[in-house]
N, C-alpha and C positions, 0 to 999 in steps of 0.2 A: 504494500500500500504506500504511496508518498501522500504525503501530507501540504493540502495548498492551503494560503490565504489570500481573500482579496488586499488592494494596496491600505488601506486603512485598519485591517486586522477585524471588522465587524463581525466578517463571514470568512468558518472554514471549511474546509472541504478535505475528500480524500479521493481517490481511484487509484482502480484495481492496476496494475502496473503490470502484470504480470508478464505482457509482453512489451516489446519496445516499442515507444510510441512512434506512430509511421512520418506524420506531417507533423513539424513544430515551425512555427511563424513568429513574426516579430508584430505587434498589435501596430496600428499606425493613428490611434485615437492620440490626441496630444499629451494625455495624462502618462498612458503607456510607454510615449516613444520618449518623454523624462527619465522616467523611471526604466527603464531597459528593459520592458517585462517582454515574454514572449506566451506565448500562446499554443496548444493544441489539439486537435479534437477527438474525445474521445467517446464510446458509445453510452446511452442514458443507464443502463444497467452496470457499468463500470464506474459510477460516478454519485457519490453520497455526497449531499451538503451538512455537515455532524455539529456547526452553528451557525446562528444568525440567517437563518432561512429566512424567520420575518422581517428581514432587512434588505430583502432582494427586490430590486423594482427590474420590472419588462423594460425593455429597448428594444425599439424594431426599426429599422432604416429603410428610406424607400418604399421596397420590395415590399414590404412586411411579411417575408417568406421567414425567413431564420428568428428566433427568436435568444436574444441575447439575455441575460441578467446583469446584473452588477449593486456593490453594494451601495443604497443609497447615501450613505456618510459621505463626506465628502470632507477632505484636509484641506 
């Protein structure tokens, strides 16, 4: 299991690792590309949020296909 946080530390998360992760990207959101976070995606049953669920607000861009999370806190 690795152990993630959002940038704020509101919300964590974990996923199943087990394999190597295939696609890792660099985020190009302004907050992101600060902080040098990177990004990957992986499947919804590999993927537990273990705090701050109720801290998660929807973002949908455009499309409004993909549906993103993030923690609402904001530094």
């Amino acid at each position: 299991m690795l152990k993630l946080t959002c940038h704020c530390g509101a919300v964590e998360a974990e996923i199943n690792a087990s394999q190597e992760l295939e696609k890792i990207m660099r985020c190009n959101c302004s907050m992101c590309k600060r902080k040098g976070a990177i990004m990957s995606l992986v499947k919804n049953e590999h993927f537990k949020v273990i705090k701050g669920k109720e801290k998660l607000k929807l973002y949908q861009f455009h499309s409004k296909i993909a549906k993103h999370f993030f923690a609402a806190t904001v530094e």
